[in-house]
C-alpha positions in Angstrom: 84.9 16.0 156.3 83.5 13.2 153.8 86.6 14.1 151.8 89.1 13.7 154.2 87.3 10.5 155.4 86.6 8.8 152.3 90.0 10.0 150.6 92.4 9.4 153.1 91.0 5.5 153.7 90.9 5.3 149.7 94.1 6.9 149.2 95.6 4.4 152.2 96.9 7.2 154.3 94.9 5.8 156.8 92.7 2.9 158.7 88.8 3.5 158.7 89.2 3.2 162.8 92.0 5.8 162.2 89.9 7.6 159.7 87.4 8.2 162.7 89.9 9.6 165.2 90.7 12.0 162.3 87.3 13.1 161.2 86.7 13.7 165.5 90.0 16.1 165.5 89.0 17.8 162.4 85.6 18.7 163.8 86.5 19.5 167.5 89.5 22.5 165.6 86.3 23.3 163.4 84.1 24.3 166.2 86.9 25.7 168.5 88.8 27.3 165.9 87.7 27.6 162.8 84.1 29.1 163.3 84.8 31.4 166.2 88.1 33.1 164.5 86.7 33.1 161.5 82.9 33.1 161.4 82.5 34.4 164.6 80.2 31.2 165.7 80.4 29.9 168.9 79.1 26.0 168.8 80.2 25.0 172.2 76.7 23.7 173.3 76.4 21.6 169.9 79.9 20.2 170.5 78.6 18.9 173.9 75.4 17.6 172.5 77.4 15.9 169.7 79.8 14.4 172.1 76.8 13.0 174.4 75.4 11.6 171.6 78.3 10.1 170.5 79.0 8.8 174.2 75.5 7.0 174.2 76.6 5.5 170.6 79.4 4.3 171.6 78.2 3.0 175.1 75.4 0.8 172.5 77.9 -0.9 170.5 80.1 -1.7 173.2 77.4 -3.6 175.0 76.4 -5.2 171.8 80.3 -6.0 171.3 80.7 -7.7 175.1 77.4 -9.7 174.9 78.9 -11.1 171.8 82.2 -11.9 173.3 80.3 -13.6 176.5 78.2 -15.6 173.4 81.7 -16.6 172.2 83.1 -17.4 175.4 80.5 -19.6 176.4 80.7 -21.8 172.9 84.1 -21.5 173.2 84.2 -23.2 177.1 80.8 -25.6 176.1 83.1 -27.4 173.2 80.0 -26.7 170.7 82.7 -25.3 168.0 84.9 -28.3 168.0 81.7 -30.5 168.0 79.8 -28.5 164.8 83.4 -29.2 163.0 83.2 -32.9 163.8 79.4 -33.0 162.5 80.6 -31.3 159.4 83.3 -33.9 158.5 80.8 -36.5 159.2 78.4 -35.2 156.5 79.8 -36.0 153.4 83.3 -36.6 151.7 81.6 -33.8 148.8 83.8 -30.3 148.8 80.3 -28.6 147.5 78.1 -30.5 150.5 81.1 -29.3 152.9 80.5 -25.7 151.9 77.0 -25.5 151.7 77.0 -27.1 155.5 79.9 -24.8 156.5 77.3 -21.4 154.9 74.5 -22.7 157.2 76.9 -23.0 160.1 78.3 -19.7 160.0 75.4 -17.8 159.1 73.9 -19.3 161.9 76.8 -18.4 164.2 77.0 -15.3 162.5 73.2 -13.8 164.0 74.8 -14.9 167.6 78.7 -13.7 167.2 81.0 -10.8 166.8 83.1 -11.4 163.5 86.0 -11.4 165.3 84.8 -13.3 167.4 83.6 -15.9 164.9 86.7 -15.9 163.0 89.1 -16.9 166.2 86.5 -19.7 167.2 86.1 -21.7 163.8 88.7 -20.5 161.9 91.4 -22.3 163.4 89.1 -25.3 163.2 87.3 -25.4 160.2 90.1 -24.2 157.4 92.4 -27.3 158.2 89.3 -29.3 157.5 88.6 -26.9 154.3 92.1 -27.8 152.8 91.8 -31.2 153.5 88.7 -31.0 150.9 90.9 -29.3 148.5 89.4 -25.3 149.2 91.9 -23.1 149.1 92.5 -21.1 152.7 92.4 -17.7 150.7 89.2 -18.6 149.3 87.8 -20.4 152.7 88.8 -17.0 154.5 86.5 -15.0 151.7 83.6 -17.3 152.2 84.0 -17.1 156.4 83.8 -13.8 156.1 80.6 -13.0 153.6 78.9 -15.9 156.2 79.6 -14.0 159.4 78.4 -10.8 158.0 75.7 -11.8 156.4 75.0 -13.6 159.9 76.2 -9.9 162.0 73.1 -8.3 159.5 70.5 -11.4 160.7 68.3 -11.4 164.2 68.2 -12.2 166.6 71.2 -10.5 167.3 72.0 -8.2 164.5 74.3 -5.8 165.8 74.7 -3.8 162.8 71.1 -3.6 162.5 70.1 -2.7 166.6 73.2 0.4 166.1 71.7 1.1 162.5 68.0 1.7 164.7 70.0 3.5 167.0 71.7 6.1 165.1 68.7 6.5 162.8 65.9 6.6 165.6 64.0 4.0 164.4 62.6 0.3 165.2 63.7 -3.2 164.2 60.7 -3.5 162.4 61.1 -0.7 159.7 64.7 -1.2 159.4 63.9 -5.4 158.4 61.9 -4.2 155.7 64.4 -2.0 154.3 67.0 -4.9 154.6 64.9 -7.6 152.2 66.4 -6.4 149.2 69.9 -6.5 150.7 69.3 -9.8 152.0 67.8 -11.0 148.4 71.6 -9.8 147.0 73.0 -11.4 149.5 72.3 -14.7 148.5 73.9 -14.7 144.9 76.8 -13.5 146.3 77.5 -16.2 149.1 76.9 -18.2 146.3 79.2 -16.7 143.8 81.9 -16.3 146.8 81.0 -20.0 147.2 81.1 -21.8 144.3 83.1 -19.5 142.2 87.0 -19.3 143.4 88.3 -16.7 141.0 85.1 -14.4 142.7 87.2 -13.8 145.2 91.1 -15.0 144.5 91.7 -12.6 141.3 93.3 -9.7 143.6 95.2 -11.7 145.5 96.3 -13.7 142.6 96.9 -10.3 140.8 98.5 -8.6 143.5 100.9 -11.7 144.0 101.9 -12.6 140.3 100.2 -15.9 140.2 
């Protein structure tokens, strides 16, 4: 299963969503097909347990998913987007200021939001802004992104980290401690993403020609 996971998302044969729908068809043939014809193994009651557990997975993250879209919505409807943009302009006519104040924002937004969800509130707001300080919309894109996730990994919220604690059975508490040396190489590269264009424009550059 790794192999067909890992090498048909690698090999671009298919999407990691896809690459999930795939890896659920290859085991439901394995355990209705595969091991009774040929092993003679009937794993009926570990297919149901498997699918339970998956059910009360999936039921997790999709609560986590809608209270972060309600988060959004509300924002959205409150105007406090449009008003954090405004701030930001305000600050100072400095590109590097403008980022550094843009990284605190999202991260910030980030522990409360979905990245989806952060990326359709600010986005359209913030990379018109972004060019107008000379930042390419390529490299603003790269530096929303390392923010929100970075921010998705941060409590309160944490969703990565509450479905992390659910699929591994444990607390909050011990996963935080295994996160601070994730967090500690977190930092050089927001700052690297940042700071340093050609970080994250070199593929695209090289994939385009320029």
């Amino acid at each position: 299963m790794p192999l067909i996971i890992f090498g048909g998302v690698y090999g671009g044969i298919f999407t990691a969503t896809e690459a999930g729908a795939v890896s659920v068809a290859y085991g439901l043939l394995a355990g209705w097909v595969i091991y009774p014809v040929f092993f003679k193994q009937y794993p009926e009651i570990s297919i149901l347990k498997t699918a339970k557990k998956s059910g009360v997975s999936s039921l997790t993250i999709g609560i986590l998913v809608c209270t972060a879209m309600v988060v959004a919505r509300g924002i959205s409807l409150g105007g406090v987007s449009a008003k954090l943009t405004a701030i930001l302009m305000s600050i100072s006519t400095s590109k590097h200021v403008f980022l550094i104040a843009v990284n605190v924002l999202l991260i910030i937004c980030g522990m409360f939001l979905e990245t989806n969800a952060g990326i359709l509130l600010f986005a359209p707001m913030l990379i018109p802004v972004a060019q107008a300080y000379g930042v390419d919309p390529l490299h603003f894109g790269a530096i929303m992104l390392v923010n929100l996730e970075i921010g998705l990994l941060t409590p309160p919220f944490a969703a990565c980290l509450f479905v992390g604690c659910k699929l591994t059975r444990t607390t909050i508490d011990e996963v935080m401690k295994s996160m601070l040396p994730f967090y500690a190489c977190c930092l050089p590269v927001l700052i690297a993403t940042t700071y340093w264009p050609d970080f994250s424009l070199w593929l695209p550059r090289l994939l385009s020609g320029g």
